[in-house]
Kinemage of the C-alpha trace (Angstrom):
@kinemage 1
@onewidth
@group {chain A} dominant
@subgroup {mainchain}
@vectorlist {calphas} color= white
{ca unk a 1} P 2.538 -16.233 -16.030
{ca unk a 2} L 3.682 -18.380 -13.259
{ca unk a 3} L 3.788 -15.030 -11.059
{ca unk a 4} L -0.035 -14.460 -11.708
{ca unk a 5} L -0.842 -18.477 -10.882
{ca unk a 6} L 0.894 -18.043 -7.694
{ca unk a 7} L -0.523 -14.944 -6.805
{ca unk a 8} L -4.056 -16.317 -7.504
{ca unk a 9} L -3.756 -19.202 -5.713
{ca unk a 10} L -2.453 -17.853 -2.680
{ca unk a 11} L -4.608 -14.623 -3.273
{ca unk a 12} L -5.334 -14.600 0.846
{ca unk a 13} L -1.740 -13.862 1.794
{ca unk a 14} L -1.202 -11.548 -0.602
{ca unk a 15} L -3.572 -9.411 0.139
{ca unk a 16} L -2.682 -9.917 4.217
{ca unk a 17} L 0.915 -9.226 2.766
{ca unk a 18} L -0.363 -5.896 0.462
{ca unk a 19} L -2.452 -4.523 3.283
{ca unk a 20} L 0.180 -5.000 5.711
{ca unk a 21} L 2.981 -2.760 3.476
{ca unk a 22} L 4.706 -5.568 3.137
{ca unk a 23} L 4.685 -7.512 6.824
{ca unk a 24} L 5.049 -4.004 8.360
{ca unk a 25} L 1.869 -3.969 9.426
{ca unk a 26} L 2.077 -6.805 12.003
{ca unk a 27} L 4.575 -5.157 14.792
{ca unk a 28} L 3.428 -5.203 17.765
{ca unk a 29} L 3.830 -2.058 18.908
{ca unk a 30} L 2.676 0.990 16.877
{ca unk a 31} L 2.194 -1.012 13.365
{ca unk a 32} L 0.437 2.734 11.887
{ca unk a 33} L 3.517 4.413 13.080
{ca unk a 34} L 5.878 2.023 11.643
{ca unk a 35} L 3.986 2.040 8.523
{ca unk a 36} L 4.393 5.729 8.452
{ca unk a 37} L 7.886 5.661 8.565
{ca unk a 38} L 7.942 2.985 5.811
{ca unk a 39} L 6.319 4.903 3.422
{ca unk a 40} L 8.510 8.195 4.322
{ca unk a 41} L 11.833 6.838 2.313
{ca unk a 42} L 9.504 5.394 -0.432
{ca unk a 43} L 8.013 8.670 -0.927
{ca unk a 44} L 11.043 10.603 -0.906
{ca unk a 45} L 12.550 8.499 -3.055
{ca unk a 46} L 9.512 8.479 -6.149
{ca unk a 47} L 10.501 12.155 -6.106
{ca unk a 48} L 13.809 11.415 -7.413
{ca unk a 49} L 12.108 8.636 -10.042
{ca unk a 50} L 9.482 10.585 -11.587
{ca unk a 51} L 9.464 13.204 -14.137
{ca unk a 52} L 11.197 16.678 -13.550
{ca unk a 53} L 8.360 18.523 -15.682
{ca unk a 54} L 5.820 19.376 -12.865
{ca unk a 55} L 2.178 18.946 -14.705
{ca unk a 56} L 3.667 15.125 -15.726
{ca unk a 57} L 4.715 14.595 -12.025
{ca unk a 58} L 1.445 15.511 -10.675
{ca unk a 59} L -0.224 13.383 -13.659
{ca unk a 60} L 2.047 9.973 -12.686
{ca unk a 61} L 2.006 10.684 -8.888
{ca unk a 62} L -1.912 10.789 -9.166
{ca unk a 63} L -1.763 7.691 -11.375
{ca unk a 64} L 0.194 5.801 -8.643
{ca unk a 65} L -2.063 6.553 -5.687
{ca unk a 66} L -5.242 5.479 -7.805
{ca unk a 67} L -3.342 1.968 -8.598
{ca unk a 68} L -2.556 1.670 -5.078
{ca unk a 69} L -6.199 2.434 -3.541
{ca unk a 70} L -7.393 -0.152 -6.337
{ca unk a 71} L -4.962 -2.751 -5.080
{ca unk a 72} L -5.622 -2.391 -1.897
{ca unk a 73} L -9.806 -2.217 -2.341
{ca unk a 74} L -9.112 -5.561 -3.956
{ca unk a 75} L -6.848 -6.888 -1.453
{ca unk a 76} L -9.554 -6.012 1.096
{ca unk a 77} L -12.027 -7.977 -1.187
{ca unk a 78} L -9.695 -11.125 -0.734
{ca unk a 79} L -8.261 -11.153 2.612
{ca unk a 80} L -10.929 -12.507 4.560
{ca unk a 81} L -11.250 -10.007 7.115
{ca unk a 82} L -13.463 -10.244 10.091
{ca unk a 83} L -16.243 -8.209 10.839
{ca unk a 84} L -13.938 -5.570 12.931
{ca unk a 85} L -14.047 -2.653 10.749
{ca unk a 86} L -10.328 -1.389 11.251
{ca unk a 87} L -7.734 -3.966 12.056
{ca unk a 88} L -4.528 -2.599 13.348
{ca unk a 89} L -2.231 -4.251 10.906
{ca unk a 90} L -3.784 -2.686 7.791
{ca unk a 91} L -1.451 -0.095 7.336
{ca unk a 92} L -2.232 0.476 3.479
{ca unk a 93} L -4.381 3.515 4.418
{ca unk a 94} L -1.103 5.189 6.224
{ca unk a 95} L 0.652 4.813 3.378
{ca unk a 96} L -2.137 6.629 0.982
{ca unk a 97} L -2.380 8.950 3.764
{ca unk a 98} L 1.143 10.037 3.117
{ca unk a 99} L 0.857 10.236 -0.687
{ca unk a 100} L -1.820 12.922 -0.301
{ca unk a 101} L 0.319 14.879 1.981
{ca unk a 102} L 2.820 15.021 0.101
């Protein structure tokens, strides 16, 4: 409860902090590349978490990638972002990018 009250009132940096994979997001050089990289490991590694049986892998891989989109349409709803359309430090999209390729 006192996770979800801190959350909400400082909704605008964590959604910067979401959409940013975690402060990767705000190198200075390359911040899509070095979210790439991030997400390589953490990928790898969910295949050693979820299920063995195939058809339930698929099913909880799926479910992850739909609860990350959601999180990060709603972190977009929150953070506040200027009219640029595609700000270099949102590196949320590299991520999902590299969840459907795998």
């Amino acid at each position: 409860m006192v996770l979800v009250c801190i959350i909400m009132k400082n909704l605008f940096y964590f959604a910067r902090f979401c959409l940013s994979l975690f402060g990767v997001g705000f190198f200075k050089k390359a911040p899509g590349t070095a979210g790439s990289l991030v997400s390589v490991p953490f990928l790898w590694g969910m295949l050693y978490v979820l299920p063995v049986f195939l058809p339930w892998r698929v099913l909880v891989f799926w479910i992850i990638f739909v609860v990350i989109l959601w999180l990060g349409m709603f972190c977009m709803r929150h953070a506040r972002i200027p009219s640029q359309y595609d700000q270099q430090w949102i590196v949320l999209d590299e991520f999902l990018g590299m969840m459907v390729s795998v």
